[in-house]
C-alpha positions as a printed NumPy array, in Angstrom:
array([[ -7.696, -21.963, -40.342],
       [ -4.239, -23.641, -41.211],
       [ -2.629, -25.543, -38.615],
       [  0.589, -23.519, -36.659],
       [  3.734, -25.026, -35.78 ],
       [  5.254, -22.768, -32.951],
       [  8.689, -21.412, -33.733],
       [ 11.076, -19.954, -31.241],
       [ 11.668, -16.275, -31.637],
       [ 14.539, -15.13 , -33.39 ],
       [ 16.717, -12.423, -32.937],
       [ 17.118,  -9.874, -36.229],
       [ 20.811,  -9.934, -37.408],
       [ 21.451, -13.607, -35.706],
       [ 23.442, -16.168, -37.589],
       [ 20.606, -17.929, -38.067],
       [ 20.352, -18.686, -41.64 ],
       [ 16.819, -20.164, -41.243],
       [ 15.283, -17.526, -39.187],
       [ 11.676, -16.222, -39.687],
       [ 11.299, -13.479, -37.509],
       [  8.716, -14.858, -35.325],
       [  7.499, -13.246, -31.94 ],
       [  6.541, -15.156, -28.992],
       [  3.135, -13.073, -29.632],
       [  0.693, -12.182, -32.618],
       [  0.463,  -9.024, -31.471],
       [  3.314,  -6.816, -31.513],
       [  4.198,  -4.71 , -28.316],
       [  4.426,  -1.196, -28.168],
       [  8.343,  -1.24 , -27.866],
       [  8.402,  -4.225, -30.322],
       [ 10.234,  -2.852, -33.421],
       [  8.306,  -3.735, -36.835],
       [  9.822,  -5.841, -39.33 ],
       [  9.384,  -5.423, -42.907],
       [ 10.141,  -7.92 , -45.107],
       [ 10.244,  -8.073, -48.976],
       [  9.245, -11.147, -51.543],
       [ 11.265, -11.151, -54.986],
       [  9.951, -13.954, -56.417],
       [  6.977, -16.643, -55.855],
       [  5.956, -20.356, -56.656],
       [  2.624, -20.752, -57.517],
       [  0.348, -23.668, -57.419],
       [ -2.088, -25.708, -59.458],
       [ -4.458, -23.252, -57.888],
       [ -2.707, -19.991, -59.025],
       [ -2.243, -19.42 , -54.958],
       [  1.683, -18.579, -53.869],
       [  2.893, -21.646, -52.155],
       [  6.321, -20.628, -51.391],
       [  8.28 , -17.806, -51.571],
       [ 12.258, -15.992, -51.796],
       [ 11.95 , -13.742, -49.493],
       [ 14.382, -11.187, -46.847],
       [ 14.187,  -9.076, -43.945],
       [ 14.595,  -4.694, -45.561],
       [ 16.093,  -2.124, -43.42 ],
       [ 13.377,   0.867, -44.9  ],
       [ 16.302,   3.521, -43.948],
       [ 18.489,   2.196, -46.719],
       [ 15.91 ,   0.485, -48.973],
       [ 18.445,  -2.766, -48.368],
       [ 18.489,  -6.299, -47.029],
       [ 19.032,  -6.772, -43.501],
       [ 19.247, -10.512, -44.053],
       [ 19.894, -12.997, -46.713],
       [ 16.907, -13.701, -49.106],
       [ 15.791, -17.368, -48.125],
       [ 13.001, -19.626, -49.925],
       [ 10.288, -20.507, -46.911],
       [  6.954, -21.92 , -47.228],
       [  3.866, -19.474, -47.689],
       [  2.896, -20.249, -44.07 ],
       [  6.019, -18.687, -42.875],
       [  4.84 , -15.672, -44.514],
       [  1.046, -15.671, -43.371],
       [  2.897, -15.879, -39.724],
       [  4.486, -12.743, -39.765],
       [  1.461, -10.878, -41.465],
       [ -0.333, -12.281, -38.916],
       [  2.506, -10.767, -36.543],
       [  1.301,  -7.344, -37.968],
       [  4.891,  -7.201, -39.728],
       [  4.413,  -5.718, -43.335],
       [  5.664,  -7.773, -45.788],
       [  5.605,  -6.022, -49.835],
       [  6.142,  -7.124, -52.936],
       [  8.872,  -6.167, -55.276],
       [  9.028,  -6.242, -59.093],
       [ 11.418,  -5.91 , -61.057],
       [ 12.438,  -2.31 , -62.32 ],
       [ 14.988,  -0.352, -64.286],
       [ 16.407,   0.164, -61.147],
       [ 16.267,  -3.639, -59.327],
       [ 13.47 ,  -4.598, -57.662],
       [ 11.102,  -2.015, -56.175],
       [  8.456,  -2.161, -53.668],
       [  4.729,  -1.558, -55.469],
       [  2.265,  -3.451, -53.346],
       [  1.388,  -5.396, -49.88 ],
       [  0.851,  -8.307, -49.439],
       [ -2.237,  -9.673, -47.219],
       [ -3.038, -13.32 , -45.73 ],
       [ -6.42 , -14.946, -46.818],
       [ -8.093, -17.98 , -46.343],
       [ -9.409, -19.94 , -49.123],
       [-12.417, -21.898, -48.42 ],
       [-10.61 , -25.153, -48.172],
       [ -9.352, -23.61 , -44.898],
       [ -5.941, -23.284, -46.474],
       [ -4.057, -19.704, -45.685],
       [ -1.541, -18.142, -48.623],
       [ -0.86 , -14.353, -49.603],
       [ -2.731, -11.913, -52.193],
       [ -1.64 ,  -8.484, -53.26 ],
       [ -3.457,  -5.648, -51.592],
       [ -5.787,  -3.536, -53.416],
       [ -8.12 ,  -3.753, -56.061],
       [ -8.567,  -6.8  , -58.617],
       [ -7.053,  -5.452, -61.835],
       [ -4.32 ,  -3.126, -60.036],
       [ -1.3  ,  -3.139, -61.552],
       [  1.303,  -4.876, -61.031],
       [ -0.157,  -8.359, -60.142],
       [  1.534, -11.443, -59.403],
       [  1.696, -12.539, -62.513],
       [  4.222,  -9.725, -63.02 ],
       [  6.449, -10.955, -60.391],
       [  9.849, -12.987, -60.627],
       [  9.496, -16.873, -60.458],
       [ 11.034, -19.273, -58.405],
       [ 13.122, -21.434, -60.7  ],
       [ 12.541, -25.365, -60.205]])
């Protein structure tokens, strides 16, 4: 598995620009409210394998951001699936961007840990039909 770098917790609607939404602990309490969180767009690799992201906390009442979008590192996003906070994908539609799939952490079999859309191979949309991250 990847190497972890603790990060303090964070509280949801802080100032803090930077924050991930990490918990003290993997597994999420019973009174421990879930976070969802939404990617817009990706980087992807030499490998084809996301290596960063854009990405934002979504209030699922309103279908809105609750935080800024922020660019962070595809670990940052393994953490909080690992946190057992749902984090979708959202391509672009008539109507903005849209929800369509989950995402899931893997590990590849150099030990490194990135993100793959849930489901079966050849579901549509794939991540090829996501925005890019412009360099």
């Amino acid at each position: 598995m990847a190497q972890r770098i603790a990060v303090d917790p964070v509280v949801v609607g802080s100032e803090d620009r930077g924050a991930r939404g990490m918990r003290e602990s993997a597994l999420p309490l019973a009174a421990d409210a879930v976070t969802f969180y939404g990617v817009s767009r990706v980087r992807l690799d030499r490998h084809q394998r996301v290596s960063e992201v854009v990405w934002g906390q979504v209030d699922t009442a309103s279908n809105r951001w609750s935080t800024d979008e922020t660019r962070a590192p595809v670990a940052d996003v393994v953490d909080a699936i690992h946190n057992g906070d749902p984090v979708f994908a959202l391509f672009r539609g008539e109507d903005g961007h849209a929800p369509q799939r989950r995402f899931v952490a893997i590990e590849h079999e150099d030990g490194k840990e990135s993100i793959v859309l849930e489901g079966a191979i050849g579901a549509i949309p794939t991540l090829d039909s996501m925005d890019r991250i412009a360099d």
